[in-house]
Every structure is written in structure tokens, then in C-alpha cells.
C-alpha positions in Angstrom: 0.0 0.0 0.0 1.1 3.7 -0.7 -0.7 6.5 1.1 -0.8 10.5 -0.7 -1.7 13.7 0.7 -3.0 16.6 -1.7 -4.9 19.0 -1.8 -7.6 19.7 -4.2 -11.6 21.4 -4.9 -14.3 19.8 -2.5 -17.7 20.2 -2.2 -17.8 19.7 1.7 -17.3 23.9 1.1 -16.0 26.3 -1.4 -12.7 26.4 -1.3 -9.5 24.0 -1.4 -9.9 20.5 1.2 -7.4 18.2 1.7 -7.8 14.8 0.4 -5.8 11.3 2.0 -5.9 8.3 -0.3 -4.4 5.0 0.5 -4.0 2.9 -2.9 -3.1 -0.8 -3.4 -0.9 0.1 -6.5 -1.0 -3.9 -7.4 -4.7 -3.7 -7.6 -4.9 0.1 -9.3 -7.5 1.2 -7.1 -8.1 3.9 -3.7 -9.0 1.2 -0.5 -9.4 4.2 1.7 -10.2 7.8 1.2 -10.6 10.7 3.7 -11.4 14.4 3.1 -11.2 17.1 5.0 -12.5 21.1 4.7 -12.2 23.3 8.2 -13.7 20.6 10.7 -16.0 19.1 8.1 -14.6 15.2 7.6 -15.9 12.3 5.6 -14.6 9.0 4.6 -15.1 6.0 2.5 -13.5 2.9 1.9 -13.6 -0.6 -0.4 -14.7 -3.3 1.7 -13.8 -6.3 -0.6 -17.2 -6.2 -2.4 -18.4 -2.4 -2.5 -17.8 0.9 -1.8 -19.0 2.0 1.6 -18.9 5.7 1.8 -17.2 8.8 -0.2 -14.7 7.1 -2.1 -13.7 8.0 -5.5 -14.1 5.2 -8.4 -11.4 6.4 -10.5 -8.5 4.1 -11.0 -5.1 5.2 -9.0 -3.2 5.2 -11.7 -5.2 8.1 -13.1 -5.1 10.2 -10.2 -1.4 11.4 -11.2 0.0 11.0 -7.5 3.1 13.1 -6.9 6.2 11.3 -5.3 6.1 14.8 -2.8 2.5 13.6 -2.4 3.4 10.0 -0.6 2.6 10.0 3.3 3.2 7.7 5.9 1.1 5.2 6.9 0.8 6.6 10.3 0.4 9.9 9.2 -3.1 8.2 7.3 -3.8 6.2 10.3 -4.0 9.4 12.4 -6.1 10.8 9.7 -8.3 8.2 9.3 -8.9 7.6 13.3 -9.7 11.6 13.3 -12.4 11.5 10.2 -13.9 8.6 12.1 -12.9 5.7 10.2 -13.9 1.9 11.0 -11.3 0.3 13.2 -9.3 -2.9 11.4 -10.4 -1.8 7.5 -7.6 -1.8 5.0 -3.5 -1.8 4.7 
């Protein structure tokens, strides 16, 4: 698994949110997403079958992630335990 932080246009409000992706690059897709505007958060993630949540349905390989993107898996942990995220889903 990879994880990426950018920043990029939300509708949780008008201007710029920051968006936390982690991607299984051997399977091409997002298995978590967070975003965050101000103290609005919301999350989404791939549970196997479906998506449950906001999670995008673009492949990751056409998301153009930066290498000055890349996180660390804590730093995404953090985030995800912040935006409320289910407990033992993913990486």
C-alpha cells in the first residue's frame, strides 16, 4: 500500500480541502479515502465487495499521485482515526 496527501476542490465547502488516499498500486484502485474542509470530515473505503462511503471510483493510476504527495502510513492512520474511520479496515 502507498498512502498520498493533496490538496484539491471539495464540495464539503468552497474552497481547497485536503484529500488522504491510500491505494493498493497492485490492484490500481483507492481502499481508503478521507477528506477534509475546516472541521467538516468524511470517509469512504472498499470493503472487498463495495464501496461503503465517499470514495472516488477512479482508478489510482489516473489520479497522477506526486512522489512529494506519498505519506506515511501513520500519518493516514491518524487521519483516518480523526475522520472517524472503522477500526481494522484496509492496509
Amino acid at each position: 500500500m502507498k498512502y498520498y496527501r493533496f490538496t484539491g476542490e471539495s464540495d464539503l465547502g468552497y474552497e481547497i480541502a485536503n484529500h488522504y488516499m491510500e491505494v493498493d498500486e497492485q490492484r490500481d484502485f483507492v481502499t481508503r479515502q478521507i477528506e477534509n474542509y475546516r472541521e467538516l470530515w468524511r470517509h469512504g473505503y472498499f470493503d472487498g465487495k463495495k464501496a461503503v462511503g465517499y470514495i472516488t471510483d477512479r482508478y489510482a493510476s489516473e489520479l497522477d499521485f506526486t512522489e512529494s504527495e506519498e505519506i506515511s502510513r501513520t500519518e493516514f492512520e491518524q487521519m483516518w482515526e480523526r475522520a472517524g474511520g472503522p477500526i481494522n479496515i484496509g492496509g
